[in-house]
C-alpha positions in Angstrom: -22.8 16.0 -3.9 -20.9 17.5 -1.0 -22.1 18.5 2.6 -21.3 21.7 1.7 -23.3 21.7 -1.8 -25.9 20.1 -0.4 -26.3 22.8 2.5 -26.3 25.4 -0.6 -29.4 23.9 -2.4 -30.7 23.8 1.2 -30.3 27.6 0.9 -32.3 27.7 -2.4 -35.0 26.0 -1.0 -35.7 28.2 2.2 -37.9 30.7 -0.1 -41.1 28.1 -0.8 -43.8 28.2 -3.7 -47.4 29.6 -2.9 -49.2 27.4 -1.5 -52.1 27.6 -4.0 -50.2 25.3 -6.2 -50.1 21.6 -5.3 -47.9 21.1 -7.9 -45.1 23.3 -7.2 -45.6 22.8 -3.2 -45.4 19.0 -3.5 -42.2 19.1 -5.8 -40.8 21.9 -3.0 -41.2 19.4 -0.4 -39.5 16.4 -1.9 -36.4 18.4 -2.7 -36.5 19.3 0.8 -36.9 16.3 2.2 -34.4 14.9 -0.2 -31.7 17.6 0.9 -32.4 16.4 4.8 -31.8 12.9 3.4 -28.5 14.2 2.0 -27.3 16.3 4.7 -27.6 13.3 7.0 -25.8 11.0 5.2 -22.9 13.0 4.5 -23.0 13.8 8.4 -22.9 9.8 8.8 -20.1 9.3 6.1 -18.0 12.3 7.1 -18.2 10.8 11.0 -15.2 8.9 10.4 -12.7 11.7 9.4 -11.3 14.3 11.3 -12.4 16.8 12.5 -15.8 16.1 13.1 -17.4 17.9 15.7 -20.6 15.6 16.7 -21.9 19.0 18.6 -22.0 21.0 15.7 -23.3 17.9 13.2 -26.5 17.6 15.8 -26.8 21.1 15.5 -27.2 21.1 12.1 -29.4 18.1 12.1 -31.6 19.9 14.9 -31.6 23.1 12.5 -33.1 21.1 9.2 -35.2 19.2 11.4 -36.9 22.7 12.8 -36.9 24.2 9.2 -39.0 20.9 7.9 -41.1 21.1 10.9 -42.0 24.9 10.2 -42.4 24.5 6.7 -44.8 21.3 7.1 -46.7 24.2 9.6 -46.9 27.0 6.9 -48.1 24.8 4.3 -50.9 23.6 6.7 -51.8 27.2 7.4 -51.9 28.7 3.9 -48.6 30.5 4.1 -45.8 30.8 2.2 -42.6 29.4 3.7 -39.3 31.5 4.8 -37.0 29.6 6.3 -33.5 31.1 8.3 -30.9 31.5 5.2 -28.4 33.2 7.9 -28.6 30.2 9.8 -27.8 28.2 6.9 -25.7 29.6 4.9 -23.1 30.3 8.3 -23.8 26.3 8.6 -22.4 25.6 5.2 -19.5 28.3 5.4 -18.5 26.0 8.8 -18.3 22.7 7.3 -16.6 24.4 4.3 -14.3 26.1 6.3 -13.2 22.4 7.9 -11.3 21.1 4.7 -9.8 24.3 4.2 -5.9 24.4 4.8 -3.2 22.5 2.7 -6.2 20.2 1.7 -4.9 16.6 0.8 -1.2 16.8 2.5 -3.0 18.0 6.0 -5.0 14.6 5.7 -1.9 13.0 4.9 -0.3 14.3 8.2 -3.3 13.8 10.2 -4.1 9.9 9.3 0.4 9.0 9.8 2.5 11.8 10.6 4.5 11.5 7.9 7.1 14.8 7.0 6.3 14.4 3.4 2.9 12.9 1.7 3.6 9.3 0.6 2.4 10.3 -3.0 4.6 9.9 -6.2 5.1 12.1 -8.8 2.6 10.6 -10.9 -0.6 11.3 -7.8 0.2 7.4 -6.9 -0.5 7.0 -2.7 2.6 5.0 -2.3 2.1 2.8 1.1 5.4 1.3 1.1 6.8 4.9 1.7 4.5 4.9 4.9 5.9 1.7 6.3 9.5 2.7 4.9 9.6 5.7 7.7 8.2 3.6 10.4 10.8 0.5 9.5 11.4 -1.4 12.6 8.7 1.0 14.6 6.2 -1.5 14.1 4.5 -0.3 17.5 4.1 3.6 16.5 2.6 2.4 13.2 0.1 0.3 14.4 -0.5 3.1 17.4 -1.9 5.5 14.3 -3.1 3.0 11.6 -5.5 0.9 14.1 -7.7 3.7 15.0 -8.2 5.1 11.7 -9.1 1.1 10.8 -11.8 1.2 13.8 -13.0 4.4 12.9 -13.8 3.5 9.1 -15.8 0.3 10.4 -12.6 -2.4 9.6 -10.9 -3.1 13.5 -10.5 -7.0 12.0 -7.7 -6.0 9.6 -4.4 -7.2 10.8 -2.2 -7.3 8.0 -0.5 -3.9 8.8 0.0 -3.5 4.3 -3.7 -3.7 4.1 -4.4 -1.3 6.6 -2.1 1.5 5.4 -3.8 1.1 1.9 -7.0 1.2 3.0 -6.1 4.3 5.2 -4.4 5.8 2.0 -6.6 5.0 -0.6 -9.8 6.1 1.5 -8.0 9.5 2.5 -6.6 10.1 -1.2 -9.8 9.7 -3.2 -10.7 12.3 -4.7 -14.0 12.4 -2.9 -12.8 10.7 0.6 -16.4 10.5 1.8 -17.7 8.8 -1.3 -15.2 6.3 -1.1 -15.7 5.3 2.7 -19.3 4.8 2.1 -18.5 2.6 -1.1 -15.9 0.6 1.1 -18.7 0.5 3.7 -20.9 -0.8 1.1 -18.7 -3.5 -0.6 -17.7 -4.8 3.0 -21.3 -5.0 3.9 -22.5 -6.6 1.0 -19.2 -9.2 0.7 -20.1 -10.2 4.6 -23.7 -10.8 4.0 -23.5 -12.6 0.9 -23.2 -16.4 0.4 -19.7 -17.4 1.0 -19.2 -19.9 -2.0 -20.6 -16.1 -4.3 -18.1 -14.3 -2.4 -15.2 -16.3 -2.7 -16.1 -16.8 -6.4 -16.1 -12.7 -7.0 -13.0 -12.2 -4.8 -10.8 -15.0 -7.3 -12.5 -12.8 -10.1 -10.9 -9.6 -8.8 -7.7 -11.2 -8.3 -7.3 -12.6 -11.3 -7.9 -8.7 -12.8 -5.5 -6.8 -10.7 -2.8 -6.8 -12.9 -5.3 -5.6 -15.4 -6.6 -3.1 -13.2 -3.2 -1.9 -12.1 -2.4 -1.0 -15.9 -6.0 0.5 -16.2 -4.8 3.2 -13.2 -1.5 3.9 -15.0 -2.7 4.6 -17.9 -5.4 7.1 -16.7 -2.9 8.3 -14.5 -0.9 9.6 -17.9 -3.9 10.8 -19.2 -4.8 12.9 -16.5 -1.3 14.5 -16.5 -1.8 15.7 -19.6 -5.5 16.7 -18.7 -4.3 19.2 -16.0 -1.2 20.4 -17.4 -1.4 23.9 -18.5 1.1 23.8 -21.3 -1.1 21.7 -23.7 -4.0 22.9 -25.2 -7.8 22.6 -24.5 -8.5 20.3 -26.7 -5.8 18.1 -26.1 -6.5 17.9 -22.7 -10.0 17.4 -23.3 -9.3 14.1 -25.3 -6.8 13.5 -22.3 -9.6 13.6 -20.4 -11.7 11.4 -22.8 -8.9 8.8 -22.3 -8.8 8.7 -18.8 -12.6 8.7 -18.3 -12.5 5.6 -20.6 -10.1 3.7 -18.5 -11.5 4.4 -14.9 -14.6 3.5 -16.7 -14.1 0.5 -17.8 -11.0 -1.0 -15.8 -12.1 0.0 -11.6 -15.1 1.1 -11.9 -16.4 -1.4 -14.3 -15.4 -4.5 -12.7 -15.8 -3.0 -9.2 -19.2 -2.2 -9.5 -20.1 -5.4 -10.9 -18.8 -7.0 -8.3 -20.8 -5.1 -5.5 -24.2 -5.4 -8.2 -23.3 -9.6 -8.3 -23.2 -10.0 -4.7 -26.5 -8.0 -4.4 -27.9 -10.0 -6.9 -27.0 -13.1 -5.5 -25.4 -14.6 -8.5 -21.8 -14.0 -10.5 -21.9 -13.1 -14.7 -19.4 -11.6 -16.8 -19.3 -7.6 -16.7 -21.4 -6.6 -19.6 -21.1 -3.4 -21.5 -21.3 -0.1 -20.5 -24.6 0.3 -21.5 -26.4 -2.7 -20.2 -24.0 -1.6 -16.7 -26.0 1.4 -16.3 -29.4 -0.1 -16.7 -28.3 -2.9 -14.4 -26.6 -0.7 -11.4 -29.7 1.8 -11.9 -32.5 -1.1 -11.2 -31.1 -2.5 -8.0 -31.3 1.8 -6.8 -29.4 3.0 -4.0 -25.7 4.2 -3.9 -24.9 1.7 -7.1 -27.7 3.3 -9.1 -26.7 6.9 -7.9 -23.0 6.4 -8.9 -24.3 4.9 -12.3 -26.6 8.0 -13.4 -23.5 10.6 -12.1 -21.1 8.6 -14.4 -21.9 6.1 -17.0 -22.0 8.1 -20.6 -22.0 5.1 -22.7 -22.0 7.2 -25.8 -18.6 8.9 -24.8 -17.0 5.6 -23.5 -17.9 4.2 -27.6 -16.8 8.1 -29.0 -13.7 7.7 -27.4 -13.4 4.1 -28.6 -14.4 4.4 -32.1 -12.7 7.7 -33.0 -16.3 9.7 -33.1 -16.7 12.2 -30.5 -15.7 16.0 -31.5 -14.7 18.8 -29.3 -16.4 21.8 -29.3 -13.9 24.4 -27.7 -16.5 27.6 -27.9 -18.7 25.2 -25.7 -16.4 23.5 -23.9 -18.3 20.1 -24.7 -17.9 17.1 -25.5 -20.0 16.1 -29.1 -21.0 12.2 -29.0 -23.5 10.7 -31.7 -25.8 11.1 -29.1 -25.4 14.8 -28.0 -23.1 17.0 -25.7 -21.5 16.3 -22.4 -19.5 19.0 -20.6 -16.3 19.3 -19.3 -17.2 19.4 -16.0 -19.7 16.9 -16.2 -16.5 14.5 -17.4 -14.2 15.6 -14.9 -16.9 15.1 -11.9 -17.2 12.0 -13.3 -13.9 10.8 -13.3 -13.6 11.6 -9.9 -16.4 9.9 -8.9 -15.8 6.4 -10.6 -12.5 6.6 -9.5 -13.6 7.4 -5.9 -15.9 4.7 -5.5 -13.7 2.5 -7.1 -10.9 3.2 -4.8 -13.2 2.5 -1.8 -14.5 -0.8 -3.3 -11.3 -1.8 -3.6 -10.2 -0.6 -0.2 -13.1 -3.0 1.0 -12.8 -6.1 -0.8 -9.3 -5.9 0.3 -10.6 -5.9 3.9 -12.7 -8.5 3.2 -10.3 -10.9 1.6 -7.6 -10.1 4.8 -10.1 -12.4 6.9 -8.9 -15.2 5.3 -5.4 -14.7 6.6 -3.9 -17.5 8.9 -3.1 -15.5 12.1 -2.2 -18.6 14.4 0.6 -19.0 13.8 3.3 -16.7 11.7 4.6 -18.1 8.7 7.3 -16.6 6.2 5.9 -14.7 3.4 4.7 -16.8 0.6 2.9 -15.9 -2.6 0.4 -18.6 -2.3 -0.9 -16.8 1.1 -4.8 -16.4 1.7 -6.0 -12.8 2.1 -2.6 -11.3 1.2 -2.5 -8.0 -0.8 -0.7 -8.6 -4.8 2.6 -10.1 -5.1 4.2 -7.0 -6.1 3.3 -4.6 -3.4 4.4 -6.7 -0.8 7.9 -7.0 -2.7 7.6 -3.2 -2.6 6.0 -3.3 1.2 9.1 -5.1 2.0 11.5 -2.6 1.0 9.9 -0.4 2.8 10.0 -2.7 5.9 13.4 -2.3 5.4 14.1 1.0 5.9 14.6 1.4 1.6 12.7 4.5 -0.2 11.3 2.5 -4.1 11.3 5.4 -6.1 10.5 2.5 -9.3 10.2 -1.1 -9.4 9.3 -3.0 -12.6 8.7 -6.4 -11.4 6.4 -7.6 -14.1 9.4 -8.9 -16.2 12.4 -11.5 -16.1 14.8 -9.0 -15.3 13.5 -6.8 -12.3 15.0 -4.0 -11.8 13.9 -1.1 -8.8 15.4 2.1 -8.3 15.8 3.6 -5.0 16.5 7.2 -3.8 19.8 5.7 -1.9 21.6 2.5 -0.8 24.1 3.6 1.9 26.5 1.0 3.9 24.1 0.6 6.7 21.4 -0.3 3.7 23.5 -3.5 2.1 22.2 -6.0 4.6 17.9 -4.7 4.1 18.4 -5.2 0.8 19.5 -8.2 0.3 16.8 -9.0 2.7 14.1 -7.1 0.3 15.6 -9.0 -2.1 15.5 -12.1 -0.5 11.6 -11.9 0.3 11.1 -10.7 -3.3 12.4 -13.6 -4.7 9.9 -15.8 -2.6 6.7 -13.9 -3.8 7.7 -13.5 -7.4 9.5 -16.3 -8.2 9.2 -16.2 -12.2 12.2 -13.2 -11.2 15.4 -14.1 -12.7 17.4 -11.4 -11.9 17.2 -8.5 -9.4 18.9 -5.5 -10.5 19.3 -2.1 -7.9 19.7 1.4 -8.4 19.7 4.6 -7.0 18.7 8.0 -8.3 22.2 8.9 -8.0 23.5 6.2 -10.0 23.2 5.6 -13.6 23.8 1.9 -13.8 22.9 -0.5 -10.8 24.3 -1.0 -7.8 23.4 -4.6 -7.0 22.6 -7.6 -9.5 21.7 -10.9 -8.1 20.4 -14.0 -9.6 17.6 -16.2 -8.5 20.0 -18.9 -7.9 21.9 -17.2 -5.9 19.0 -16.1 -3.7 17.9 -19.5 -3.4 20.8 -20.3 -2.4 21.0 -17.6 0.7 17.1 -18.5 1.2 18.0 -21.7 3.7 20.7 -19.3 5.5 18.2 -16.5 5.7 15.2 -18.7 6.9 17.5 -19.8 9.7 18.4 -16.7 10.7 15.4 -15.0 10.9 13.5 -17.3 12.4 16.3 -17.9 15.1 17.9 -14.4 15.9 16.3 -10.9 15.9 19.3 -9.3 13.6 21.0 -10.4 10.9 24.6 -10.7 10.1 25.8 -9.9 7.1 27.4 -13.2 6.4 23.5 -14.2 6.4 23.5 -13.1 2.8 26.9 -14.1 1.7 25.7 -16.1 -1.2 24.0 -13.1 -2.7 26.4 -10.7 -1.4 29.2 -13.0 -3.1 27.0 -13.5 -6.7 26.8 -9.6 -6.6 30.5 -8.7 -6.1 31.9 -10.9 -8.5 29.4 -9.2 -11.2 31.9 -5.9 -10.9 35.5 -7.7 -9.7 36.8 -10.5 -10.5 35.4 -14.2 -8.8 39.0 -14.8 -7.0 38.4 -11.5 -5.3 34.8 -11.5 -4.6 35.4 -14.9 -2.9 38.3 -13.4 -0.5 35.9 -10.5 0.4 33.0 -13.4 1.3 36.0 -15.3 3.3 36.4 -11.6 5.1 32.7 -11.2 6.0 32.2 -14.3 7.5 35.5 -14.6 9.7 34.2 -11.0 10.8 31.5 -12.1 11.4 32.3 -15.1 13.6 35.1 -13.0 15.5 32.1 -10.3 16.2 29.7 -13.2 17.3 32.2 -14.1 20.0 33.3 -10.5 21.0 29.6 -9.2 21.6 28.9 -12.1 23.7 28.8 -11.4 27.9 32.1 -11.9 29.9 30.1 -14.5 31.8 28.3 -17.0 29.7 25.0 -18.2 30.6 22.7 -20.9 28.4 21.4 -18.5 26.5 24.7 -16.5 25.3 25.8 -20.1 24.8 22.6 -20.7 22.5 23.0 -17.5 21.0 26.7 -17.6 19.9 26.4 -21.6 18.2 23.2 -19.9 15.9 25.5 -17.2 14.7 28.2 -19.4 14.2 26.1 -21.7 12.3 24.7 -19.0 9.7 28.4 -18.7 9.0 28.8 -22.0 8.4 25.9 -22.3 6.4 26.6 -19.5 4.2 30.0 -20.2 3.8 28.6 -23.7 2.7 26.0 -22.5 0.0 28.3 -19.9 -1.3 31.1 -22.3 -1.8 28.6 -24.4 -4.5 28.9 -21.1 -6.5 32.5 -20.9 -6.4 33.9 -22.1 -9.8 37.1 -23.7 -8.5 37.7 -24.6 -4.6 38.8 -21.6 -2.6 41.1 -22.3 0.4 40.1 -19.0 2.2 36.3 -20.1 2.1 37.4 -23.4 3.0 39.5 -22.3 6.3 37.1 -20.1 7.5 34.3 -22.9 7.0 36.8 -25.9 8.7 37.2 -22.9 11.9 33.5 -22.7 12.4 32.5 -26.0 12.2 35.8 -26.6 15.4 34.4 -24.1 17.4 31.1 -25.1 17.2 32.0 -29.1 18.3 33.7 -27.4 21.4 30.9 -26.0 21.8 28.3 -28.6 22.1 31.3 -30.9 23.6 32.3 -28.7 26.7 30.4 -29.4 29.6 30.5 -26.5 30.8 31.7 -23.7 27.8 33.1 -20.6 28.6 34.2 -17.2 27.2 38.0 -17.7 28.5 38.8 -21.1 27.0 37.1 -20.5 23.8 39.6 -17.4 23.4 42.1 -19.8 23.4 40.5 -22.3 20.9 43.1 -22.5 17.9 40.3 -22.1 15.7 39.4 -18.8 17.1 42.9 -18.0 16.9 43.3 -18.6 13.3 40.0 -16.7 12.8 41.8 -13.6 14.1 44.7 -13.7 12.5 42.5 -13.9 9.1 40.4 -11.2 10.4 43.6 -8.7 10.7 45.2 -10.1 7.5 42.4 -10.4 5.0 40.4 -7.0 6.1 39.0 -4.9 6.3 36.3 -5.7 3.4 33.6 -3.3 2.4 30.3 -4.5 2.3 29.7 -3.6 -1.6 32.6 -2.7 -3.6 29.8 -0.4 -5.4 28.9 1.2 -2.4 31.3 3.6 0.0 31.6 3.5 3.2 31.6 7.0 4.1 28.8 7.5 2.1 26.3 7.9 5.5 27.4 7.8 8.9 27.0 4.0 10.7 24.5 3.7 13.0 25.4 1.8 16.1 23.5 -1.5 16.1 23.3 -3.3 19.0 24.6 -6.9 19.2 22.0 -9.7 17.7 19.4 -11.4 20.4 17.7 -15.0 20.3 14.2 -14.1 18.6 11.4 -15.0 20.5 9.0 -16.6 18.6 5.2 -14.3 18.5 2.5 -16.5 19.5 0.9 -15.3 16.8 0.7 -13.6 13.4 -1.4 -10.8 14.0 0.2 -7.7 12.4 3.5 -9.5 11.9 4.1 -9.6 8.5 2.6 -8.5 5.2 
């Protein structure tokens, strides 16, 4: 029940019985006491949202107090109670008046100023879409996400993937408030339990999310067809059936059980529907109240066993045990999936405690207190600056479509890529798309990003950019997918001579240590690259070769000069040579698949030595 709602049977109440029936008095003053109980709590849950004016909530707080005060004093004088409906009834046409607007998308704005709501076309929050427009604006994120965290009562979450979803999934519930106090509720009861029950529940959970995940999909699909208005009643009441069955028992089943085990004190097997109610209802509070709003055992089996009927002059529901209405369904769908969506918000809060924040460590699927493999592959994309439209992941071949790949993209994605292959490694091929395309754009093999993964892990835990030629491996298993191998590995002998000449050219005039430093890292992800991608070259390449044989020079000079500077390494042979390849071999495009013109380049500035965070805190995902 809603503030609003709840302010309405306030209404009702402010005309009381005659006092000379005990009967009717007694049952008038626990429905309004009850309703004071209500309004206060949804003033408590609703706290955390804006806007919340705390002036006008202790207003209406003083206002039921006085009207319980008054009607306590009429009863004790013999008179019939009439309480201020004006006063009321203005009260609950404020707080309606709050969540009026563009509903959903101005929460959307309001929690990360996004221009669009991060929502797919199939009602999905997407949170990857939220890091995507704040890629490589790590600062501004965390600027917006971090208070929203402190005001829902979670300031220890650091993992900057959690957060968002939490944010998201809070904010996109159907019932917003419902699902903060159920988050509030699994957090509280997961902190206070025994840890070895905890941890025991949290594996549980785990080991269900794929489960889960398929659970939301398909009630997702059943919910299209519930609200669309070309099909007809009937078939989108036994849409409505179907998706009731799997919020029912997929999220709210195993969610609730969860929250009910760790209040219990001891961890069993979800049981039925039916033995779920009676079990939720005797421990009472919010778990009991959620229960009696939602479980309808006998439409859960009808919708099972092929038995319920539809009775369109009714608009009911017809189980083996009576009738249940539309609305009744539809509420209750929203509410399972509300409270589930905050459980799951908490126990994901919960479980990010575990994370190691000492020290930062690359991404690794065996993390503690990490969100699901695949979202962080798809977190990652959006990291890099790459809009997922798709991404099936859940198979040998993945393949994940994007809304665009422009030049300027090549580099994030092989990086996406990259950090994909590290948290799902039963991958065995990556293919890419766009919206635009029909086919893909990029395939890649494991082994080719295992290869690049020593070259990558260098790079990015030495410098704060990467060079193309970081991915050459990759970059080279990809082109010679669409042209042929002798010409894919000329175009990888291009990248990396460019990108030793441009390692040299972007250096200072005057060379200090740390340009020094700087330029020998660079040069040695080209030789490194060059390196791993030669063990995928069929037959020996004497571009490759060269260009490898040039670096490794420069970079003995390098460690040989006493005192290295920008003039005489100019006039190193090697660099020379590297040059004259440069102007002779180029240019290359990055992709063959993928033009140049496509978007304009964005100036980048020159690569830096990466200093090294002192700690992981709201690092990485």
């Amino acid at each position: 029940m809603t503030l609003t709602s709840s302010l309405r049977s306030l209404e009702h109440l402010l005309i009381g019985p005659e006092v000379s029936s005990f009967k009717q008095v007694r049952s008038w003053t626990r429905q309004l006491l009850d309703t004071r109980l209500r309004v206060a709590a949804r003033l408590l849950a609703l706290q955390p949202f804006q806007p919340f004016d705390v002036g006008k909530a202790n207003s209406l707080l003083d206002l039921i107090n006085r009207i319980c005060i008054d009607a306590a004093a009429a009863v004790d004088s013999g008179n019939r109670y009439v309480g201020p409906s004006d006063s009321v009834r203005a009260a609950a046409e404020y707080w309606d008046s709050i969540n009026a607007g563009d509903g959903i998308s101005d929460l959307w704005r309001t929690a990360f100023n996004v221009p669009s709501d991060p929502v797919d076309e199939r009602g999905e929050f997407r949170p990857e879409w939220v890091l995507q427009h704040y890629a490589y604006r790590n600062t501004e994120l965390l600027d917006l996400v971090v208070p929203h965290l402190q005001s829902l009562g979670v300031p220890f979450v650091t993992d900057p993937l959690v957060g968002v979803s939490i944010v998201g999934w809070v904010i996109g519930s159907e019932d917003p408030v419902l699902a903060y106090i159920s988050m509030r509720s699994s957090v509280d009861h997961c902190l206070q339990s025994d840890s070895h029950l905890y941890a025991r529940i949290a594996t549980e959970l785990e080991s269900k999310e794929p489960a889960l995940r398929r659970s939301r999909d398909s009630a997702r699909r059943a919910l299209a067809i519930a609200t669309s208005a070309g099909e007809s009643a009937e078939t989108r009441a036994a849409a409505l059936a179907e998706a009731y069955k799997r919020i029912l028992e997929g999220p709210f089943r195993q969610h609730s059980w969860a929250v009910f085990c760790l209040i219990d004190g001891e961890w069993t097997s979800p049981p039925t529907l039916f033995e779920l109610r009676q079990r939720l209802a005797s421990v009472g509070g919010l778990l009991g109240a959620i229960a009696d709003e939602v479980v309808f055992s006998d439409l859960r089996n009808g919708e099972a066993h092929e038995t319920w009927m539809w009775d369109g002059f009714a608009e009911e529901f017809v189980t083996e045990l009576g009738r249940i209405s539309l609305e009744k369904v539809s509420a209750a769908v929203a509410i399972a999936d509300s409270f589930a969506r905050g459980c799951e918000a908490g126990f994901a809060a919960v479980r990010s405690l575990d994370i190691q924040n000492e020290v930062l460590i690359l991404p690794d699927p065996s993390e503690a207190g990490r969100m699901a493999s695949w979202r962080r592959a798809q977190a990652f994309f959006g990291t890099n600056r790459l809009h997922v439209i798709d991404a099936q992941l859940n198979a040998r071949d993945a393949s994940i479509r994007l809304e665009s790949l422009a030049t300027t993209d090549i580099n994030p994605c092989f990086q996406a890529l990259i950090l994909s292959r590290r948290l799902i490694p039963k991958i065995s091929t990556f293919s890419v798309s766009t919206s635009q395309d029909l086919g893909p754009v990029i395939t890649v093999s494991a082994e080719a990003l295992d290869a690049t993964m020593p070259v990558w892990e260098f790079a990015v835990s030495s410098i704060d950019q990467m060079p193309l030629s970081t991915f050459l491996p990759a970059n080279f298993d990809a082109r010679r997918r669409i042209e042929p191998g002798s010409v894919a590995a000329r175009s990888a002998a291009w990248i990396a001579v460019d990108d030793s000449v441009d390692a040299l050219d972007g250096s200072p005039a005057i060379w200090g240590p740390s340009a020094v430093t700087l330029l020998d890292v660079r040069l040695r992800i080209v030789e490194m690259a060059i390196d791993q991608t030669m063990r995928q070259v069929e037959l020996p390449n004497s571009r490759l070769e060269s260009v490898g044989s040039s670096v490794k020079a420069l970079r003995a000079w390098l460690a040989q000069s006493p005192e290295p500077n920008r003039k005489s390494f100019e006039s190193h042979p090697a660099l020379q040579l590297l040059r004259h390849q440069w102007e002779r071999w180029g240019p290359v495009s990055r992709h063959p698949l993928v033009a140049d013109d496509q978007r304009p380049l964005i100036t980048q500035r020159q690569p830096g030595l990466r200093e090294r965070p002192e700690t992981g805190r709201y690092s990485t995902i």
